[in-house]
VMD Tcl script that builds the backbone (N, CA, C; Angstrom):
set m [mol new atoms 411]
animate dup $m
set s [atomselect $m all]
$s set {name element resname resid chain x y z} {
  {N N UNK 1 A 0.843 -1.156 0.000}
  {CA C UNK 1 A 0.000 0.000 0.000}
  {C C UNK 1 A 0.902 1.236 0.000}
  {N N UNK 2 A 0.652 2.210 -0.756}
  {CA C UNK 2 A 1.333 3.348 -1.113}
  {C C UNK 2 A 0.711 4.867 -0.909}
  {N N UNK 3 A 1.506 5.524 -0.674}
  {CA C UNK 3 A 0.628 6.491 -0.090}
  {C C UNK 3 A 1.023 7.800 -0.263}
  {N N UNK 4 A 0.764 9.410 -0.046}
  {CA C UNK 4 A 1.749 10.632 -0.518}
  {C C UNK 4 A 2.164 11.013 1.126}
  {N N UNK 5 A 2.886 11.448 1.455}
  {CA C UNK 5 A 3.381 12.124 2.461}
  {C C UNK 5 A 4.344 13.143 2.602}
  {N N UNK 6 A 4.706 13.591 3.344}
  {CA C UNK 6 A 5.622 15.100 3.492}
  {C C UNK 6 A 6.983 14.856 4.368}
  {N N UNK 7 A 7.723 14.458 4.313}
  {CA C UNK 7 A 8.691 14.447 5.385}
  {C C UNK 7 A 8.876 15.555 6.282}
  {N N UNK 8 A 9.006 16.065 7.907}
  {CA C UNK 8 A 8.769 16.329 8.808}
  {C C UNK 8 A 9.790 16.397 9.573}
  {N N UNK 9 A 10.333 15.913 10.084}
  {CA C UNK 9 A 11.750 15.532 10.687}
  {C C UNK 9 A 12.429 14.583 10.439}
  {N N UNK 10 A 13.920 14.544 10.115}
  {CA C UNK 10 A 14.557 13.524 10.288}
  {C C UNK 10 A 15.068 12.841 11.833}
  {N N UNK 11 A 15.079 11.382 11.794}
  {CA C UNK 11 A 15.401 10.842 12.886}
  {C C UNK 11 A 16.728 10.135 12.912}
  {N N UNK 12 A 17.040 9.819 14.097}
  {CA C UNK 12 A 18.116 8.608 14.237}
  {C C UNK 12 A 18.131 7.579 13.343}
  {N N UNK 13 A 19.044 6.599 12.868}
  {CA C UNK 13 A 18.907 5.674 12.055}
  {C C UNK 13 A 18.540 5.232 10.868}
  {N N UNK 14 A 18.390 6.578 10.213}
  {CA C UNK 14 A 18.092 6.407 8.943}
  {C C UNK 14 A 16.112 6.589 9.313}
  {N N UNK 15 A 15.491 7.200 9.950}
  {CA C UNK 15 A 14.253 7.413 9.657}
  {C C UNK 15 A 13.679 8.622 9.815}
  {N N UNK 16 A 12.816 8.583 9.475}
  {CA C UNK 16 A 11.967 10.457 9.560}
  {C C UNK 16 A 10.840 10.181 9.816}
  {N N UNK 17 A 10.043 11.418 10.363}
  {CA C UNK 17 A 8.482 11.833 10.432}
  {C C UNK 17 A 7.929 11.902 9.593}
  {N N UNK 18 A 6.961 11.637 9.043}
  {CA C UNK 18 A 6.658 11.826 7.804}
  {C C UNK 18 A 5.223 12.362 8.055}
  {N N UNK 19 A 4.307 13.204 7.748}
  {CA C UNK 19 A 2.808 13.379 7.329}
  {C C UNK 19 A 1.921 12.876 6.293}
  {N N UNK 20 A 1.529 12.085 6.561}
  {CA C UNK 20 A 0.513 10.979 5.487}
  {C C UNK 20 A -0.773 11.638 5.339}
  {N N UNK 21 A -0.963 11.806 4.407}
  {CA C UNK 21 A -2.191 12.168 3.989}
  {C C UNK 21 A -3.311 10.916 3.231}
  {N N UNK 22 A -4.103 10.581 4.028}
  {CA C UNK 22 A -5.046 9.277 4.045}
  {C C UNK 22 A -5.754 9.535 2.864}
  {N N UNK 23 A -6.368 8.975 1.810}
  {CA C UNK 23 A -7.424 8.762 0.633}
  {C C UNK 23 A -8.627 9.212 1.830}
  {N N UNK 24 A -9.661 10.570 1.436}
  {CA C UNK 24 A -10.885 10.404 1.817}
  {C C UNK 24 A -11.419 9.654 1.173}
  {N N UNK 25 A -12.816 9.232 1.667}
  {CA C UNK 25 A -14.000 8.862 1.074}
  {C C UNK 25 A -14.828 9.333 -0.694}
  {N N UNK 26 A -14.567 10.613 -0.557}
  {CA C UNK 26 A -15.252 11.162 -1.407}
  {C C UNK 26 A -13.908 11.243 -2.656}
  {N N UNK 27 A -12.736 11.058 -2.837}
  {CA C UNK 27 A -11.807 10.977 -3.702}
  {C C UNK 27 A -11.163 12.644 -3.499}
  {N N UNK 28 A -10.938 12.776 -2.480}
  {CA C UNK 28 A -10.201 13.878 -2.852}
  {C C UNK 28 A -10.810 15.661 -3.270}
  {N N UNK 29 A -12.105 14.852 -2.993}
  {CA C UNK 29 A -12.654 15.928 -3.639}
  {C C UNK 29 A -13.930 16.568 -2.755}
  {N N UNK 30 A -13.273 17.382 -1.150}
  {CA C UNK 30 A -14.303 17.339 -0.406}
  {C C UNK 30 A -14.906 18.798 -0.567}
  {N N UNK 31 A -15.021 19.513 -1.565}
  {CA C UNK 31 A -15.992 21.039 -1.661}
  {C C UNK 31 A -17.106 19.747 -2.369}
  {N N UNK 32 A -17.438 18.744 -3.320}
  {CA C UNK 32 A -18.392 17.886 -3.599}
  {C C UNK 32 A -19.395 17.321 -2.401}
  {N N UNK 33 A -18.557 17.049 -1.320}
  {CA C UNK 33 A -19.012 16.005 -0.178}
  {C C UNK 33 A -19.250 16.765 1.016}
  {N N UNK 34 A -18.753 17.873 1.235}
  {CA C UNK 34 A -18.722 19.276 2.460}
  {C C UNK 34 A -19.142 18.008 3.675}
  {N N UNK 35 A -18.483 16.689 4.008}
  {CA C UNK 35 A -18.168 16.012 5.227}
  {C C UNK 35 A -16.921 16.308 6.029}
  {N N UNK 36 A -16.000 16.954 5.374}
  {CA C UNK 36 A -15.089 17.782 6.345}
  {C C UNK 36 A -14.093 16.530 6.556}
  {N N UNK 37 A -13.817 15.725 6.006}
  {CA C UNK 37 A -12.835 14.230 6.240}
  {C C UNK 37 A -11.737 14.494 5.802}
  {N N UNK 38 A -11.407 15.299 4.936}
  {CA C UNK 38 A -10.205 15.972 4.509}
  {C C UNK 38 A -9.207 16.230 5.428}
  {N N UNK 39 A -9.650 17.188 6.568}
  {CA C UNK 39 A -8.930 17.619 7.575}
  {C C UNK 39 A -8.354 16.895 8.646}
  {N N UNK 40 A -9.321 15.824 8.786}
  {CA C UNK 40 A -9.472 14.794 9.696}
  {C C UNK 40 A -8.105 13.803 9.238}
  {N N UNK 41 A -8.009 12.938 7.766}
  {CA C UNK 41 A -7.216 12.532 7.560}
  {C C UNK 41 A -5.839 12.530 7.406}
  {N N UNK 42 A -5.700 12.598 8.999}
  {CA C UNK 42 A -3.797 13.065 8.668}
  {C C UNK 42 A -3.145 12.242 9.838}
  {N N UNK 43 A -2.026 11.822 9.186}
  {CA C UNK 43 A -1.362 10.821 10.412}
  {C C UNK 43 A 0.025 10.924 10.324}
  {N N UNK 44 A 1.110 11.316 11.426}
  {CA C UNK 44 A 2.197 11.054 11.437}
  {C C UNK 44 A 2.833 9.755 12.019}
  {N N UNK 45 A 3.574 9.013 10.998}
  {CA C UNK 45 A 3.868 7.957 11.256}
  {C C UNK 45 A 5.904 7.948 11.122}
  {N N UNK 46 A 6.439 7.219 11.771}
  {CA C UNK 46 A 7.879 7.308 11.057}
  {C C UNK 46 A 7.971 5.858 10.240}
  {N N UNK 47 A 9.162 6.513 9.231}
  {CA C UNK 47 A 9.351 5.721 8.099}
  {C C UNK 47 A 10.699 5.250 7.648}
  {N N UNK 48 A 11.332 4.638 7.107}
  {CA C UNK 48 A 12.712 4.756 6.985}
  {C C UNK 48 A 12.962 5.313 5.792}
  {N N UNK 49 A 13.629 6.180 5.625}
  {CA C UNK 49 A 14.480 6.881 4.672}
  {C C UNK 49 A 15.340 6.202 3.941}
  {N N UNK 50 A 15.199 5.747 3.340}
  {CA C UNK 50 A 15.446 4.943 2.529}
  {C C UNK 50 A 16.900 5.807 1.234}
  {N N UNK 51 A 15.755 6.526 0.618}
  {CA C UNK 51 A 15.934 7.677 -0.148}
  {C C UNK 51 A 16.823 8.683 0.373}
  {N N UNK 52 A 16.965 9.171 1.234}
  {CA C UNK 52 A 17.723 9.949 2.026}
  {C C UNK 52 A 16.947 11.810 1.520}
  {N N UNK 53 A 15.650 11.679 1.921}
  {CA C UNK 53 A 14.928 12.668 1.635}
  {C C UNK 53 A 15.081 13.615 2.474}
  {N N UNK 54 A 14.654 14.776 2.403}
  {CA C UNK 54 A 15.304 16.428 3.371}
  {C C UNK 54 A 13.913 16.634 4.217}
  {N N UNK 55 A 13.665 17.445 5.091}
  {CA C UNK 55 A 12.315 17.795 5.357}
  {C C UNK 55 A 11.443 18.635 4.694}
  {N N UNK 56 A 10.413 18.760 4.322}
  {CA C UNK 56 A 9.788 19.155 3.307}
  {C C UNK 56 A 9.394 18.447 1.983}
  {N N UNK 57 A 10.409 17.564 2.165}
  {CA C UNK 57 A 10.151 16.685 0.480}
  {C C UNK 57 A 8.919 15.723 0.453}
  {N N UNK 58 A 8.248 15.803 -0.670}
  {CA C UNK 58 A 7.085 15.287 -0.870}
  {C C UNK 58 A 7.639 13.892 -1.457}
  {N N UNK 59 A 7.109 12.920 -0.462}
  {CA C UNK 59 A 7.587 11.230 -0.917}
  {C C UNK 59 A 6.317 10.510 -0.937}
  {N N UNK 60 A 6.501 9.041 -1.631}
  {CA C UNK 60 A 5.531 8.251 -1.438}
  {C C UNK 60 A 6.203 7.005 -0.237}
  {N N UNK 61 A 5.428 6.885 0.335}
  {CA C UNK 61 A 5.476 5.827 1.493}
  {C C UNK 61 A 4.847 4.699 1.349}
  {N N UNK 62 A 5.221 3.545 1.541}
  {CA C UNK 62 A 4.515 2.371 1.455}
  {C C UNK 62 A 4.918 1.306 3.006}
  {N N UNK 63 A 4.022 0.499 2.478}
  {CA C UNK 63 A 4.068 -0.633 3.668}
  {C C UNK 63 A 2.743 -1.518 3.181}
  {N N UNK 64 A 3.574 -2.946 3.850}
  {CA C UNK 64 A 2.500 -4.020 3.585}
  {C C UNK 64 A 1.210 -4.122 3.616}
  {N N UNK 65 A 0.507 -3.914 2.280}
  {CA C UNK 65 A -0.752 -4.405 2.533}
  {C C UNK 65 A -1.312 -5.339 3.293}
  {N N UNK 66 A -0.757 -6.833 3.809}
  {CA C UNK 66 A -1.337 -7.547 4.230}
  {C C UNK 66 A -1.382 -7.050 5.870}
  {N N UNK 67 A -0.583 -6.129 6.298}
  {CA C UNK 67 A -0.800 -5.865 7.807}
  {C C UNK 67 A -1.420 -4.615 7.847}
  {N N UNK 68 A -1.589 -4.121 6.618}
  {CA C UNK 68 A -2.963 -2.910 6.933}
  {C C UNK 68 A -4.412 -3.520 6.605}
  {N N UNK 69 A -4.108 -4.455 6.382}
  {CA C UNK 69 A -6.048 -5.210 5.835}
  {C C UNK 69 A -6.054 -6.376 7.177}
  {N N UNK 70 A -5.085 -6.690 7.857}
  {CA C UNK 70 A -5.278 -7.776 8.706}
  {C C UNK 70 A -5.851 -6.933 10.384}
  {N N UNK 71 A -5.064 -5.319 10.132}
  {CA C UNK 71 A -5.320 -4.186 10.915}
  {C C UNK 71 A -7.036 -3.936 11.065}
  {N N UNK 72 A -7.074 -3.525 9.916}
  {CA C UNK 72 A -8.723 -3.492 9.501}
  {C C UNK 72 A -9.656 -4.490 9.898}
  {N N UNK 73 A -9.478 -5.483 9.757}
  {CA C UNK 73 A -10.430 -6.751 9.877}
  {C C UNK 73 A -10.360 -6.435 11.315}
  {N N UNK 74 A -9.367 -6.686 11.946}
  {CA C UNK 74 A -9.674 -7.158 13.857}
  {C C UNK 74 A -10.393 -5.346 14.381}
  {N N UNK 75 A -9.738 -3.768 13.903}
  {CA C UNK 75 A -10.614 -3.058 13.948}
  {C C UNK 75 A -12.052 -2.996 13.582}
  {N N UNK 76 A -12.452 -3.395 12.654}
  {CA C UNK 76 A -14.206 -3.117 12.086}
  {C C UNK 76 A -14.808 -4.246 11.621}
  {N N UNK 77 A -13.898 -5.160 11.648}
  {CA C UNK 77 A -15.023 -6.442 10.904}
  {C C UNK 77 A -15.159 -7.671 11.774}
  {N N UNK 78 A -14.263 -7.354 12.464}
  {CA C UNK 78 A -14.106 -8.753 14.177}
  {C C UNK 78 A -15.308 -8.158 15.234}
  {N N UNK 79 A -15.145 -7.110 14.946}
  {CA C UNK 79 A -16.530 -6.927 16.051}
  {C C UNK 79 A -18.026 -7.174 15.534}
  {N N UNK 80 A -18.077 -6.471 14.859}
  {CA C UNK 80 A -19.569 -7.249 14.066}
  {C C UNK 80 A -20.020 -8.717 13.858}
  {N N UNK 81 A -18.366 -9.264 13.460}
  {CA C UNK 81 A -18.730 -10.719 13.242}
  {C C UNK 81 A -19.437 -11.520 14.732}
  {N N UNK 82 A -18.323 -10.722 15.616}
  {CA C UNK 82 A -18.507 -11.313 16.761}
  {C C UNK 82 A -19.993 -10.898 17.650}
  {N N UNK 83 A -20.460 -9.942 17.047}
  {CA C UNK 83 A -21.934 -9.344 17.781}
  {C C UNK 83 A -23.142 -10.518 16.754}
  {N N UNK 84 A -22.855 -10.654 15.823}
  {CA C UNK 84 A -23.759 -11.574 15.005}
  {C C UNK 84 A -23.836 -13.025 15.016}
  {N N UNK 85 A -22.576 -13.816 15.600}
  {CA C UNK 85 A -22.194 -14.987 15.736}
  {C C UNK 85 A -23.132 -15.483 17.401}
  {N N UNK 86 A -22.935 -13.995 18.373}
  {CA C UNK 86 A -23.463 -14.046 19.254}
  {C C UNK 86 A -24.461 -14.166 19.361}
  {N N UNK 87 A -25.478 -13.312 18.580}
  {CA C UNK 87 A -26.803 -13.065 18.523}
  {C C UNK 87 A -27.197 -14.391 18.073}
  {N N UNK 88 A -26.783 -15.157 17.003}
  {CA C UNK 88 A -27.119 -16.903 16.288}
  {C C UNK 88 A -27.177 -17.164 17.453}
  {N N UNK 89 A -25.989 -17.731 18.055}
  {CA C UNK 89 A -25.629 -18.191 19.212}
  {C C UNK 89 A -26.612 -18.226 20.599}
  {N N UNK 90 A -27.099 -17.271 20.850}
  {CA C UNK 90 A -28.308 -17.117 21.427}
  {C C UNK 90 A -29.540 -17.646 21.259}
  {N N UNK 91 A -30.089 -17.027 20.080}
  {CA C UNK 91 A -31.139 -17.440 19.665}
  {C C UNK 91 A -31.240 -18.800 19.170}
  {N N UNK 92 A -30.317 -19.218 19.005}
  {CA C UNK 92 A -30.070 -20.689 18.373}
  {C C UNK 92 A -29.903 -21.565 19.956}
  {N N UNK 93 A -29.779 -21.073 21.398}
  {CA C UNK 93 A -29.811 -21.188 22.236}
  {C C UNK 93 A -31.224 -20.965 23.113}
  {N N UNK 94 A -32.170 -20.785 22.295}
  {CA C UNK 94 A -33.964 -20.250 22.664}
  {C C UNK 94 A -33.831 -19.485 24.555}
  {N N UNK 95 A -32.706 -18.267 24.063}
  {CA C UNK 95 A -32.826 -17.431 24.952}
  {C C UNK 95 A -33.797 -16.128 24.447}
  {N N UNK 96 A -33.891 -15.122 25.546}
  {CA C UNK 96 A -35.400 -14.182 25.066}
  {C C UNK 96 A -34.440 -13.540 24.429}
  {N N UNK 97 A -35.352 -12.307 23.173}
  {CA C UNK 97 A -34.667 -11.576 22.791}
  {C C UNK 97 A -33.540 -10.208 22.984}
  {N N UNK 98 A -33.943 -10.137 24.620}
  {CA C UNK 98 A -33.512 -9.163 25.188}
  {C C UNK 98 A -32.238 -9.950 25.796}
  {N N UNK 99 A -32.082 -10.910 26.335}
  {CA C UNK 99 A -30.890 -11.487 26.883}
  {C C UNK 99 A -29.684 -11.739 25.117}
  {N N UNK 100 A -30.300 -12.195 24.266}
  {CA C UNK 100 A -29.561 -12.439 23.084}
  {C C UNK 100 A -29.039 -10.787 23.005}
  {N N UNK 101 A -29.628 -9.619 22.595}
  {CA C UNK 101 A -28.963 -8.581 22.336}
  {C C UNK 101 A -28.026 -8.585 23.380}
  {N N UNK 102 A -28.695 -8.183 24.654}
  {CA C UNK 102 A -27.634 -8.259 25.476}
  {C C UNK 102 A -26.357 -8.698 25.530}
  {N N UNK 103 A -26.314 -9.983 25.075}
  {CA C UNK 103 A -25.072 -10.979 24.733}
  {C C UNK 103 A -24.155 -10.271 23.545}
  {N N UNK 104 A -25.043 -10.264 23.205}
  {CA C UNK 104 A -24.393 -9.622 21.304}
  {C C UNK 104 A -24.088 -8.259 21.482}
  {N N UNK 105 A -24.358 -7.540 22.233}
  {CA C UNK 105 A -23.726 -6.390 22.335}
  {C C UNK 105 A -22.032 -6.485 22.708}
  {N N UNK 106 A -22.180 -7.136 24.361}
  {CA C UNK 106 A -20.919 -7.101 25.089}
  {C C UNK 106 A -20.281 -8.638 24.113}
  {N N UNK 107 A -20.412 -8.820 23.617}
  {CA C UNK 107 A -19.407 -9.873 22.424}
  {C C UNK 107 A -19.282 -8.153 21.373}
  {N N UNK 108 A -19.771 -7.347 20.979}
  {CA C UNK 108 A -19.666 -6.236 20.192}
  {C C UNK 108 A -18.221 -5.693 20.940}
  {N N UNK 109 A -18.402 -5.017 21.589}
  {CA C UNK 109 A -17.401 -4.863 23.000}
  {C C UNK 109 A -16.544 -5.336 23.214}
  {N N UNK 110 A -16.150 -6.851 23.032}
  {CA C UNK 110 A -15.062 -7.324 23.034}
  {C C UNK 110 A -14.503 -7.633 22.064}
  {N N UNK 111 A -15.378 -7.503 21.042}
  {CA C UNK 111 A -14.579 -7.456 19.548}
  {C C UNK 111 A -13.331 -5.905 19.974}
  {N N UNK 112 A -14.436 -5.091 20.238}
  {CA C UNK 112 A -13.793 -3.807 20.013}
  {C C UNK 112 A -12.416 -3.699 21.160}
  {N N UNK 113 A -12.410 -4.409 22.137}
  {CA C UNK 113 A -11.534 -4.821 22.899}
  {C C UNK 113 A -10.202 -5.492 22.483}
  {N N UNK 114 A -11.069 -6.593 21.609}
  {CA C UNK 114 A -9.521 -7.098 21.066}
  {C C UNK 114 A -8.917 -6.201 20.095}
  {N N UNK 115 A -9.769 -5.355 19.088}
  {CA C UNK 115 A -9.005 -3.930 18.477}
  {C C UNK 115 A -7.921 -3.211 19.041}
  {N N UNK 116 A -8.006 -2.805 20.247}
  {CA C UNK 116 A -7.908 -2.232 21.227}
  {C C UNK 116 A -6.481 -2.592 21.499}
  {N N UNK 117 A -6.631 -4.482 21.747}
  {CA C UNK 117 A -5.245 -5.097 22.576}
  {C C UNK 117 A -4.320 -5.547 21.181}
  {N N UNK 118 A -4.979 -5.562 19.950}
  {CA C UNK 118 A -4.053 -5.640 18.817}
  {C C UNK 118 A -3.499 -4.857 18.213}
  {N N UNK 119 A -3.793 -3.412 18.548}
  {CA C UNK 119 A -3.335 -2.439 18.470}
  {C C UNK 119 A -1.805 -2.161 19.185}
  {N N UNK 120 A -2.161 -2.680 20.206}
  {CA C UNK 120 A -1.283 -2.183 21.488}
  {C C UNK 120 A -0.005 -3.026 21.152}
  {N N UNK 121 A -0.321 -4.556 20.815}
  {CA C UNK 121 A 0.195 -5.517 20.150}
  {C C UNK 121 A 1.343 -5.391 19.180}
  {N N UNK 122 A 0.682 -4.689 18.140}
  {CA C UNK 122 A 1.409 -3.973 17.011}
  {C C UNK 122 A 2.614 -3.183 17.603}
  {N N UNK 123 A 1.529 -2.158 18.196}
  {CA C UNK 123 A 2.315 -0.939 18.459}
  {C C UNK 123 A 3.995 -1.104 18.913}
  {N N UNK 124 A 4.114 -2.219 19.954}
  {CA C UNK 124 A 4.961 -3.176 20.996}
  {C C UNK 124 A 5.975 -3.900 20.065}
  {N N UNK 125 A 5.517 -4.997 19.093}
  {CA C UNK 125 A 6.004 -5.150 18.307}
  {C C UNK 125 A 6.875 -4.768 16.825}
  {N N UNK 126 A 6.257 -3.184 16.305}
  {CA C UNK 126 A 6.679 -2.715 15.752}
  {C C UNK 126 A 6.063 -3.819 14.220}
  {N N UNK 127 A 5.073 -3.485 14.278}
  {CA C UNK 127 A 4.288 -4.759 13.557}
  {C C UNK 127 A 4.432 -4.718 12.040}
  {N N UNK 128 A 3.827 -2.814 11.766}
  {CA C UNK 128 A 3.203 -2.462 10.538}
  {C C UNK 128 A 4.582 -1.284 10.636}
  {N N UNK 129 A 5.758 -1.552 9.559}
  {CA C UNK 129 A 6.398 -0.556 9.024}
  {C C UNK 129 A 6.646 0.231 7.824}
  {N N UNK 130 A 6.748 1.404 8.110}
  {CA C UNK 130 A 6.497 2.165 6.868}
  {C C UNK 130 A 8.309 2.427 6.072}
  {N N UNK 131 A 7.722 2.591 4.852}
  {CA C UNK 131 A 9.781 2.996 4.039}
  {C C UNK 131 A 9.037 4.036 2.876}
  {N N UNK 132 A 9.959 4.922 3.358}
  {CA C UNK 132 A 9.775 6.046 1.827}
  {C C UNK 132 A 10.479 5.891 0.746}
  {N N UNK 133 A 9.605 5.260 -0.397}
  {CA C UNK 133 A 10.688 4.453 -1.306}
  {C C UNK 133 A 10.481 5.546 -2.364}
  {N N UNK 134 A 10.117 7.088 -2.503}
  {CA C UNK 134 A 10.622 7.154 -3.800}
  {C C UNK 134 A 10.018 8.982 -3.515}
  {N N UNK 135 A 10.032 9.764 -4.365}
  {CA C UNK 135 A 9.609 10.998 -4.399}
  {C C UNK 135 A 8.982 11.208 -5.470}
  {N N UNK 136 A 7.841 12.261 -4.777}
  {CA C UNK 136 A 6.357 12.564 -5.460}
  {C C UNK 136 A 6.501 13.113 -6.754}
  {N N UNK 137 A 6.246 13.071 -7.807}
  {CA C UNK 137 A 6.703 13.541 -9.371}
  {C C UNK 137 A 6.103 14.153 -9.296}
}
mol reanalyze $m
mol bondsrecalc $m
mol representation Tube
mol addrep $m
């Protein structure tokens, strides 16, 4: 996955700050969409310098797709699964409907929990790394 960013500071070891600017929703094009996501999408991440870029220089950054979609899934799609598996689970258990939500909520909750501890996970590990492999044409 590839991305535009700004370099920011240089660091120790060959890495820098970089400012990533995230793909909105609407393509880039938020006077169309006036949701204001534009502003919102910004993340400083460090990267390795690869390139040996200055601050200010406009680079593209990449990093593994498979640990930004494996990111995603346990953020937004592990919890749902897990609020719906619950709710079967229940009802497939001829509990009332109010005890099944119930259930399926706090399984919602701990989806969002394990988000939470795989995050932290990452973070610890140094999971998902970024490299500025090239400059913005």
């Amino acid at each position: 996955m590839t991305q535009n960013a700004k370099v920011l500071k240089l660091l120790d070891g060959g890495k820098a700050l970089v400012l990533v600017r995230r793909m909105s929703a609407c393509g880039e094009n938020c006077a169309s969409c006036s949701a204001g996501c534009g502003e919102k999408n910004k993340a400083t991440v460090v990267a390795f310098n690869r390139i040996s870029a200055n601050v200010g220089d406009e680079v593209v950054v990449s990093s593994k797709t498979s640990k930004i979609l494996s990111a995603a899934f346990v953020a937004y799609v592990l919890p749902l699964l897990l609020f719906f598996i619950a709710y079967i689970a229940t009802s497939a258990a001829n509990l009332s409907q109010r005890t099944s939500i119930i259930i399926s909520v706090g399984a919602f909750f701990c989806g969002i929990g394990a988000g939470f501890a795989y995050d932290r996970f990452v973070r610890k590990k140094k999971g998902i790394e970024f490299e500025i492999t090239s400059f913005v044409k």
